[in-house]
C-alpha positions in Angstrom: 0.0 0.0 0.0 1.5 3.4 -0.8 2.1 6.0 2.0 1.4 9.6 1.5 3.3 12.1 3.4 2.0 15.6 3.5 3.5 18.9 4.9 0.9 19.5 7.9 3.0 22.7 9.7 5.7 24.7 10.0 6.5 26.7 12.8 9.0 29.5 13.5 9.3 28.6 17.2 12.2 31.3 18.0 15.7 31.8 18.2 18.2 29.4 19.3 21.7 30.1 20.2 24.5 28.9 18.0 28.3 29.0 17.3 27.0 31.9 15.1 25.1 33.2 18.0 21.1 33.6 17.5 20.0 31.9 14.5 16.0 30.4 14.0 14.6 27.6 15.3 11.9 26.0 13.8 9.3 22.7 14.2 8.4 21.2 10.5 5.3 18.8 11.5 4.4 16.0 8.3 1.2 14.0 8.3 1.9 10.3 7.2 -1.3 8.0 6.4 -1.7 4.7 4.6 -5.2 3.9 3.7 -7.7 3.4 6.4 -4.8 1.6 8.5 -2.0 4.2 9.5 -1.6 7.3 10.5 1.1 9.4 12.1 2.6 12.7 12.3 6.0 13.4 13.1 7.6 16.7 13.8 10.7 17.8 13.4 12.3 20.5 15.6 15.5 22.4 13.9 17.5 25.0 14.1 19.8 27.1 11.2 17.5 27.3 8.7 16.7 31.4 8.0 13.7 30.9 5.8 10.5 28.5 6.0 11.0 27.0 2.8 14.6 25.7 3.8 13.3 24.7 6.9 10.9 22.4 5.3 13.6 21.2 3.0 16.4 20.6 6.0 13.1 18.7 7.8 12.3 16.4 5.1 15.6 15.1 4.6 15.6 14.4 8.4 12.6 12.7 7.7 13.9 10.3 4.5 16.8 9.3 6.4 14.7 8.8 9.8 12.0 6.5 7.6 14.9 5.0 5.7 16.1 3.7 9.5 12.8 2.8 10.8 12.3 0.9 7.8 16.0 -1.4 8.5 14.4 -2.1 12.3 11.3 -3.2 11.4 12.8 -5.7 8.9 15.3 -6.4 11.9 13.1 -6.3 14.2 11.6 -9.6 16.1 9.2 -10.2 19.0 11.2 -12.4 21.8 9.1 -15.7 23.1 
Protein backbone atom coordinates (compact mmCIF):
# COMPACT_ATOMS: atom_id res chain seq x y z
CA UNK A 1 0.00 0.00 0.00
CA UNK A 2 1.52 3.43 -0.81
CA UNK A 3 2.07 6.02 1.99
CA UNK A 4 1.40 9.59 1.53
CA UNK A 5 3.32 12.09 3.45
CA UNK A 6 1.96 15.62 3.53
CA UNK A 7 3.53 18.87 4.92
CA UNK A 8 0.92 19.48 7.87
CA UNK A 9 2.97 22.68 9.69
CA UNK A 10 5.73 24.75 10.04
CA UNK A 11 6.47 26.73 12.78
CA UNK A 12 8.96 29.55 13.48
CA UNK A 13 9.27 28.60 17.18
CA UNK A 14 12.20 31.32 17.98
CA UNK A 15 15.66 31.84 18.22
CA UNK A 16 18.19 29.41 19.35
CA UNK A 17 21.74 30.14 20.24
CA UNK A 18 24.55 28.89 18.00
CA UNK A 19 28.30 28.99 17.33
CA UNK A 20 27.02 31.90 15.15
CA UNK A 21 25.11 33.22 17.95
CA UNK A 22 21.10 33.58 17.46
CA UNK A 23 20.05 31.92 14.47
CA UNK A 24 16.00 30.43 14.01
CA UNK A 25 14.61 27.63 15.27
CA UNK A 26 11.85 26.02 13.76
CA UNK A 27 9.30 22.72 14.20
CA UNK A 28 8.39 21.23 10.53
CA UNK A 29 5.26 18.81 11.51
CA UNK A 30 4.43 15.98 8.35
CA UNK A 31 1.23 14.00 8.28
CA UNK A 32 1.94 10.33 7.24
CA UNK A 33 -1.29 8.03 6.43
CA UNK A 34 -1.72 4.69 4.59
CA UNK A 35 -5.25 3.86 3.68
CA UNK A 36 -7.67 3.43 6.37
CA UNK A 37 -4.80 1.64 8.47
CA UNK A 38 -2.05 4.19 9.45
CA UNK A 39 -1.63 7.33 10.46
CA UNK A 40 1.06 9.42 12.08
CA UNK A 41 2.58 12.69 12.27
CA UNK A 42 6.01 13.43 13.06
CA UNK A 43 7.60 16.73 13.76
CA UNK A 44 10.75 17.85 13.44
CA UNK A 45 12.27 20.52 15.62
CA UNK A 46 15.55 22.38 13.88
CA UNK A 47 17.46 24.95 14.12
CA UNK A 48 19.81 27.09 11.20
CA UNK A 49 17.45 27.33 8.70
CA UNK A 50 16.70 31.36 7.95
CA UNK A 51 13.70 30.87 5.76
CA UNK A 52 10.53 28.47 5.99
CA UNK A 53 11.00 26.99 2.81
CA UNK A 54 14.64 25.70 3.77
CA UNK A 55 13.32 24.71 6.94
CA UNK A 56 10.91 22.40 5.28
CA UNK A 57 13.58 21.17 3.02
CA UNK A 58 16.39 20.61 6.00
CA UNK A 59 13.05 18.68 7.80
CA UNK A 60 12.25 16.40 5.10
CA UNK A 61 15.62 15.09 4.64
CA UNK A 62 15.61 14.39 8.44
CA UNK A 63 12.64 12.67 7.68
CA UNK A 64 13.93 10.30 4.52
CA UNK A 65 16.81 9.32 6.40
CA UNK A 66 14.75 8.80 9.77
CA UNK A 67 11.97 6.49 7.59
CA UNK A 68 14.86 5.00 5.73
CA UNK A 69 16.07 3.72 9.50
CA UNK A 70 12.80 2.83 10.78
CA UNK A 71 12.27 0.95 7.81
CA UNK A 72 15.98 -1.43 8.52
CA UNK A 73 14.43 -2.07 12.27
CA UNK A 74 11.26 -3.18 11.37
CA UNK A 75 12.82 -5.69 8.89
CA UNK A 76 15.28 -6.38 11.86
CA UNK A 77 13.06 -6.34 14.22
CA UNK A 78 11.65 -9.61 16.12
CA UNK A 79 9.19 -10.19 19.00
CA UNK A 80 11.18 -12.40 21.85
CA UNK A 81 9.14 -15.70 23.10
Amino acid sequence: MAVAIKPKSTQHTGLAQSMEGSVAAWLVTFQLDEGDSIHATISIPLTGSPSHHEAQEKALKMLRVFLNDACDAANKFRFSN
